[in-house]
C-alpha positions in Angstrom: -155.8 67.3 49.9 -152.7 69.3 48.0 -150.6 68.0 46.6 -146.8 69.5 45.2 -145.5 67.1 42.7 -142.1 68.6 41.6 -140.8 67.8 38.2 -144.3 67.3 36.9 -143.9 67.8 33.6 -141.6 65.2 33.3 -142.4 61.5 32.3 -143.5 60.1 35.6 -144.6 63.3 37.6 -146.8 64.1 34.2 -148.9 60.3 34.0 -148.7 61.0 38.2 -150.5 64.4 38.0 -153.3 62.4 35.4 -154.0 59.8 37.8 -154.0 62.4 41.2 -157.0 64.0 39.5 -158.9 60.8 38.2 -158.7 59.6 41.8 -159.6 62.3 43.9 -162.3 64.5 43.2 -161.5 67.6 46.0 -158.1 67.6 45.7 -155.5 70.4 44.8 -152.2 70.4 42.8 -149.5 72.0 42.3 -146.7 71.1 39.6 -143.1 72.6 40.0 -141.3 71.9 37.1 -138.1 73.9 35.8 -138.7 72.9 31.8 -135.2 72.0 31.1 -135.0 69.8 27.9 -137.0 66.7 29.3 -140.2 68.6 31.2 -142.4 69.6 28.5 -146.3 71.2 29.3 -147.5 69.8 26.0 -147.3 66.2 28.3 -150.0 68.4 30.7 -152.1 69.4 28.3 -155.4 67.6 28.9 -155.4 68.9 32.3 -154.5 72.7 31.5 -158.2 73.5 32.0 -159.0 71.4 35.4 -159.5 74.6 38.2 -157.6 71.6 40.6 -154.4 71.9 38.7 -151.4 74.6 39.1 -148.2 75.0 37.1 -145.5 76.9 38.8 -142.1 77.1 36.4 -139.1 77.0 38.9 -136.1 75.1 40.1 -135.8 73.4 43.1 -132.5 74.7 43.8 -134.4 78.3 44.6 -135.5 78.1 47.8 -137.4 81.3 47.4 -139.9 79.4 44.6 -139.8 76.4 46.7 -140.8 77.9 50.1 -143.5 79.8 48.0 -145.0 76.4 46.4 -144.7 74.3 49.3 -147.6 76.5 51.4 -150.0 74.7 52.7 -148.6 71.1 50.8 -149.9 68.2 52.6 -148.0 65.6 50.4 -145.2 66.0 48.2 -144.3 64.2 45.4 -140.5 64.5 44.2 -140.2 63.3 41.1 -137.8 66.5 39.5 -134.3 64.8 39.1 -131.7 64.8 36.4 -132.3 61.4 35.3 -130.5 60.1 32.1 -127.1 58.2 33.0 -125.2 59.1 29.7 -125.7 62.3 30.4 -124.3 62.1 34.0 -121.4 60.2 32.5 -120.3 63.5 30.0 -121.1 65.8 33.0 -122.2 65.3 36.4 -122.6 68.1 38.2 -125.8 69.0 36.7 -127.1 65.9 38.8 -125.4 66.8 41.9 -126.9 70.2 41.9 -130.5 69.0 40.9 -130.7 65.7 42.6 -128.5 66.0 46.0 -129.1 70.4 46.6 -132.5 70.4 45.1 -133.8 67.7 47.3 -132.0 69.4 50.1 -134.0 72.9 49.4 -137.2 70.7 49.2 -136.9 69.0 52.1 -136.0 72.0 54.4 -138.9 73.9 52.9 -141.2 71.1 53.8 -140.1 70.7 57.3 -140.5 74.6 58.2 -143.9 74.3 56.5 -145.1 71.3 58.8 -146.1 69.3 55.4 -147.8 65.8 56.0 -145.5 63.4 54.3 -142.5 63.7 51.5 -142.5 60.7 48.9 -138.9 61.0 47.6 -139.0 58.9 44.6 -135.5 57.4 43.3 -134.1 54.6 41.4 -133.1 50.9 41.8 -129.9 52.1 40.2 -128.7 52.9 43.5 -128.1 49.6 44.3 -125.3 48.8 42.0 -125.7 45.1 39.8 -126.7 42.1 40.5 -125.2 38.9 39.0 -126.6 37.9 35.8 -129.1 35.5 34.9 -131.3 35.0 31.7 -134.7 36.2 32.2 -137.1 33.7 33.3 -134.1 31.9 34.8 -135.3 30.5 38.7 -132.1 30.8 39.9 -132.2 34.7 38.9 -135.1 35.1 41.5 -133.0 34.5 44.8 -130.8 37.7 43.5 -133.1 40.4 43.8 -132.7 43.8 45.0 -134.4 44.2 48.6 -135.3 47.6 50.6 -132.1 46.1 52.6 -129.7 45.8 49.9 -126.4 47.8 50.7 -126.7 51.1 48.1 -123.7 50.8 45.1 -124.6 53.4 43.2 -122.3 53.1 39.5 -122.6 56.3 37.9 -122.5 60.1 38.6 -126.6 59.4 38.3 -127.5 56.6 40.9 -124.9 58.2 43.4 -126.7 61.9 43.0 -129.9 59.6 43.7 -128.7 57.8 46.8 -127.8 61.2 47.8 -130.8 62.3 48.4 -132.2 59.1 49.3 -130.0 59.4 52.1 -130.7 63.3 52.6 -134.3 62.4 52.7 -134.2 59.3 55.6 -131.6 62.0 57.7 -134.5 64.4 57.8 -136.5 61.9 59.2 -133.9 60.3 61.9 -133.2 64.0 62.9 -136.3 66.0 62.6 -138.7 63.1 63.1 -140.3 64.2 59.6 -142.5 61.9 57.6 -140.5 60.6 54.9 -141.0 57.4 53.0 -138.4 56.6 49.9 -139.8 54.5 46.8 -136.9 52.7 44.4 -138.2 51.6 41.1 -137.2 49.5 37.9 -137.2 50.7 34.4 -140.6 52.6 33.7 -142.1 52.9 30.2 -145.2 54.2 28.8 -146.5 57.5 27.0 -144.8 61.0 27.6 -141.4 59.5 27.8 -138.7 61.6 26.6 -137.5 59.6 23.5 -133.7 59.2 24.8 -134.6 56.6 26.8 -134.7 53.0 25.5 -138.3 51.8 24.5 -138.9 55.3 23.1 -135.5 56.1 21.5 -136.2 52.4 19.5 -139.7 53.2 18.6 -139.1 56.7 17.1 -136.0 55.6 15.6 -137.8 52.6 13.9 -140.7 55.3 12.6 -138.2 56.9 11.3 -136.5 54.2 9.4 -133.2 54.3 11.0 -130.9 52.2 12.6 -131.3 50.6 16.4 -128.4 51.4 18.3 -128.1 48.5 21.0 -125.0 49.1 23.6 -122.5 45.9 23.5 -124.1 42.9 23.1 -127.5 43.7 24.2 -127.6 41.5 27.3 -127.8 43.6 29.9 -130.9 42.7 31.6 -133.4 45.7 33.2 -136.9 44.8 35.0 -139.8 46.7 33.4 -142.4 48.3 34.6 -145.7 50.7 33.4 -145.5 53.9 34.5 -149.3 53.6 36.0 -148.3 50.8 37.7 -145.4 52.8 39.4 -148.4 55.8 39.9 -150.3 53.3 41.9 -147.6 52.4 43.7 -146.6 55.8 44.8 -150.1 56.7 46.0 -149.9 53.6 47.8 -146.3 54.7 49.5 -148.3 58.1 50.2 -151.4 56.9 52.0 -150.1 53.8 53.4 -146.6 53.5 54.1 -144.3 53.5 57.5 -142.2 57.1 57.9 -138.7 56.0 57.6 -139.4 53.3 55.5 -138.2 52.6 51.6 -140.5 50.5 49.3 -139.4 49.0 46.2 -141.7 49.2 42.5 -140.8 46.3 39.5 -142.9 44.8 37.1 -141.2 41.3 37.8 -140.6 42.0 33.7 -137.0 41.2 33.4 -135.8 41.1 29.4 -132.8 41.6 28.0 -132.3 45.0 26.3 -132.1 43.2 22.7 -135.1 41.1 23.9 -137.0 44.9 24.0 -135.3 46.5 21.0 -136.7 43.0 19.2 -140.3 43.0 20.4 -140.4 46.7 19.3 -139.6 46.0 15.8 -142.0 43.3 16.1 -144.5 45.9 17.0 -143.9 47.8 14.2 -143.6 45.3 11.6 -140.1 46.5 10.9 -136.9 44.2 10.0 -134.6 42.8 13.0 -131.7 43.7 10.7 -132.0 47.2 11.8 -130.6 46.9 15.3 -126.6 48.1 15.5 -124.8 47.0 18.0 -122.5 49.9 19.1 -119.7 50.0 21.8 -120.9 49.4 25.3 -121.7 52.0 27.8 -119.3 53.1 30.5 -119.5 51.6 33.7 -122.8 50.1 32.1 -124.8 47.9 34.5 -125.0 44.0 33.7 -128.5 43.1 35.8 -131.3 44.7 37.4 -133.9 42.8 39.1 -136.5 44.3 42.0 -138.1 42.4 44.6 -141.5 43.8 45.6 -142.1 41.4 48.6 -142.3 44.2 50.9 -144.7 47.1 48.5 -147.0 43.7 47.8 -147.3 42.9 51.5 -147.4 46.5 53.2 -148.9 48.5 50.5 -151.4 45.7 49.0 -149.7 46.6 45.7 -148.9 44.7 42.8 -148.5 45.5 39.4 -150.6 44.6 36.8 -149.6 45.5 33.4 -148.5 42.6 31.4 -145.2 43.9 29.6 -145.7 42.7 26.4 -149.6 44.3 26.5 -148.4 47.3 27.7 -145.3 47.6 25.0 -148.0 47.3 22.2 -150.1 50.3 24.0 -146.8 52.4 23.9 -145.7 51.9 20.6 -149.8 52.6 19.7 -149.4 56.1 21.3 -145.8 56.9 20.1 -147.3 56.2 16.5 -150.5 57.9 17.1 -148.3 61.6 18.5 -145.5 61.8 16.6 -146.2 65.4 17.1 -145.3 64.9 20.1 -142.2 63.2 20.2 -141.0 65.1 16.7 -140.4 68.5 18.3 
């Protein structure tokens, strides 16, 4: 089996490529990834050596690298996507271009080539807000987002995302080609590029400082560990419908102060350093997945308690600062 798993040495597509080649003995990738300031090959690095694995620096706007890459692809992974809402707030056509034309490139190439199945992977930011309940709150369970939800997309981000969500499921309704979308909550875990909330707060704490906290920290997110979300896209890969869209949560809603808390916990550090600075534009009140459909279909679940897997993620951002410190 080959596999092209675009953005690879990013976040997800990096803990992805890891569990490709623990799982499948004959198997063959290849990792497209363009570097910008979130892909990094140090995040690869155990799995330099493995004869199975392929780097290929390039951008999937190029259709030239992408046509060349997607030879003989039976499965493709893509994961490459400009992904950090305050960024897509102080300029968003970066996002457009990446997100919306790159996924264009990527599917054309993979139609011409005859490839197996595409696996676009996007957000559940597309789906806008839900209303908000406390977490652990039963009422909060009946406002979930569903694989039916309308798509609301609030930011430059989440609308470049439903883009190509909907790019991806026309290529499919045209062409007839095997597409499956995945949608997934909040992922955390090692390798992520420390702008984003659970490793921003840990490196900030490490280094003493103070814990920025948009507005009044009770905007809620659902969290879930990135190998959780790995197991779910294989899943999406071998077993899901063409056509079809499958959503990943932990069913680990908390408040954002509830997080920034539990990582000072973590640390042993004082609650007094969180700062509460002004909100966010356009910032997001609730998220909240329902996996009713990935549990039933797929036979997938998650299984990473949050508060187990916070404790491992802190333990690894302590244990490579060398990582995270370039």
């Amino acid at each position: 089996m080959k596999y092209l798993v675009t953005g690879g040495a990013g976040f997800i597509g990096s803990n992805l490529v890891r569990h490709l080649l623990a799982a499948e003995a004959d198997v063959e990738i290849v990792v497209l990834d363009a570097l910008t300031y979130a892909g990094n090959l140090e995040s690869l690095t155990d799995v330099s050596s493995d004869e199975r694995y392929r780097f290929v620096r390039g951008d999937i706007c190029e259709p030239e690298i992408v046509q060349e890459v997607m030879t003989g692809v039976d499965v493709v992974f893509h994961l490459a996507a400009e992904s950090h809402v305050d960024r897509s707030i102080q300029a968003g056509m970066p996002f457009v271009r990446t997100n919306v034309m790159g996924t264009q490139v990527l599917l054309a190439a993979a139609l011409e080539e005859g490839v197996g199945r595409f696996v676009q992977v996007s957000t559940d930011e597309v789906y806008g807000e839900l209303p908000w309940f406390a977490p652990g709150d039963p009422d909060g369970r009946s406002h979930r987002f569903t694989e039916d939800t309308p798509l609301a997309p609030r930011s430059p981000y989440s609308a470049s995302k439903a883009g190509g969500d909907h790019l991806a499921l026309a290529y499919h309704a045209t062409h007839g080609m095997d597409v499956v979308v995945t949608r997934c909550s909040n992922n955390y875990g090692p390798y992520q590029f420390p702008e984003k909330l659970i490793p921003l707060m840990i490196t900030k704490a490490l280094e003493d400082r103070s814990l920025p906290v948009y507005g009044d920290g009770l905007n809620v997110r659902d969290w879930i560990h990135v190998d959780d979300h790995c197991h779910g896209l294989v899943a999406a890969a071998v077993s899901g419908t063409a056509g079809q869209v499958y959503n990943f949560g932990g069913d680990e809603e908390r408040t954002n102060l509830d997080v920034v808390t539990e990582v000072l916990r973590a640390l042993d550090k004082p609650a007094g350093r969180i700062e509460h600075v002004k909100d966010r534009l356009g910032h997001d009140r609730r998220y909240a997945i329902d996996t009713t459909k990935a549990r039933e279909e797929l036979e997938w679940s998650p299984s990473v308690a949050f508060p187990t897997g916070l404790r491992e993620t802190v333990a690894w951002y302590v244990d490579n600062a060398s990582w995270w410190g370039r």
